[in-house]
N, C-alpha and C positions, 0 to 999 in steps of 0.2 A: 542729787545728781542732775545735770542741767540735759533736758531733753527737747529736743526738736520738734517737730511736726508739721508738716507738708499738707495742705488744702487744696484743691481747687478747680485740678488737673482736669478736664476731658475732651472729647472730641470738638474740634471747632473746624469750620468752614476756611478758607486762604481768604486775606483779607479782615477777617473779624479781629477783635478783642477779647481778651481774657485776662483776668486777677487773680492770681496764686496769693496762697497765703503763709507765713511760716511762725508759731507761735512757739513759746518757749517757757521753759517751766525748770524751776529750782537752780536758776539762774540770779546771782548774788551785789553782782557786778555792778555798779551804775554808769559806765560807759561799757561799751560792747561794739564789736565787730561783725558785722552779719553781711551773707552774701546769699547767691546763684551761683549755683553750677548747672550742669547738662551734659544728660549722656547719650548719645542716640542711636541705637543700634549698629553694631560692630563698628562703633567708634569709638576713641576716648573722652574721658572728659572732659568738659571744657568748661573757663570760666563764667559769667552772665554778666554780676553786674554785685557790685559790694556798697556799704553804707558803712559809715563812722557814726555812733551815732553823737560822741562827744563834740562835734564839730558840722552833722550832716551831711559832711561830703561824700560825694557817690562818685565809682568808676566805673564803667560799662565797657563789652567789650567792643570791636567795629562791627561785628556782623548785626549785635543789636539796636548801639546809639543810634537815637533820635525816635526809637519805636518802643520803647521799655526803656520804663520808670520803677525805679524803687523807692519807698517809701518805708515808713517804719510809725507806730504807735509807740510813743517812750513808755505810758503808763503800763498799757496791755505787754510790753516787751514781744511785740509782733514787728513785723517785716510784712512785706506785699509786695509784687512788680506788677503793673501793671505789663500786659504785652501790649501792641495795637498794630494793626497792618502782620496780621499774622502770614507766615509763609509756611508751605509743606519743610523746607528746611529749619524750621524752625521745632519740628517733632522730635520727643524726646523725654526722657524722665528729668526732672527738674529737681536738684535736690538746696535744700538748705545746708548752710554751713555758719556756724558764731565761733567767738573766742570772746573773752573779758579783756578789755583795753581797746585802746583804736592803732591798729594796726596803722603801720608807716605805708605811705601812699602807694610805693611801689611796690610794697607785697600783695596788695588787695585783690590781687587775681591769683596768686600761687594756693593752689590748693592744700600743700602742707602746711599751710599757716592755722590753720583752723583744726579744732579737737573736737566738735563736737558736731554733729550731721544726723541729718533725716533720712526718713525712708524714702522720699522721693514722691512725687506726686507725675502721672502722665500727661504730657499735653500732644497732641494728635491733630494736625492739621492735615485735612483731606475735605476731597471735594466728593 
């Protein structure tokens, strides 16, 4: 059974940096789909930011690009975003999301794309 898990989250300063991590286990696949979501209190979900890893392409949403970076470990079958230039809107629970194959470009942000998900990790920007 292919399982998620979420690193990394805490309290950080506006302005700062932070790396989440999302690692995965009994996962079979040799190309895979992995993303960001976020949820941030009484609000919905939102996309972050996805990775192919068959090809490395990445899509991000606007409110992140150019401040978060995804990345990924082929070997370890890990994921990472980088945040940087962190904002108080940017608080929220952070959850991972995979699937096996590399999803077509423009589903990369639709959340029912994905079957498999983490508990979420928190990230907290305050001063």
């Amino acid at each position: 059974q292919v399982q998620l898990r979420e690193s990394g989250g805490e309290v950080v300063q506006p302005g700062a940096s932070l790396r989440i991590s999302c690692t995965t286990s009994g996962a079979s696949s040799s190309d895979y789909t992995m993303a960001w979501f976020r949820q941030a209190p009484g609000k919905e979900r939102e996309f972050v930011a996805a990775l192919r890893t068959g090809d490395g392409r990445t899509k991000y949403s606007d409110s992140v690009k150019g401040r978060f970076t995804m990345s990924r470990d082929r070997a370890k079958m890990a994921s990472y975003l980088q945040m940087n230039s962190l904002n108080p809107d940017d608080t929220a629970v952070y959850y991972c999301a995979g699937r096996g194959g590399n999803l077509i470009y423009g589903s990369l942000g639709d959340s029912n794309q994905y079957g498999y998900w983490g508990q979420g990790t928190q990230v907290t920007v305050s001063s």
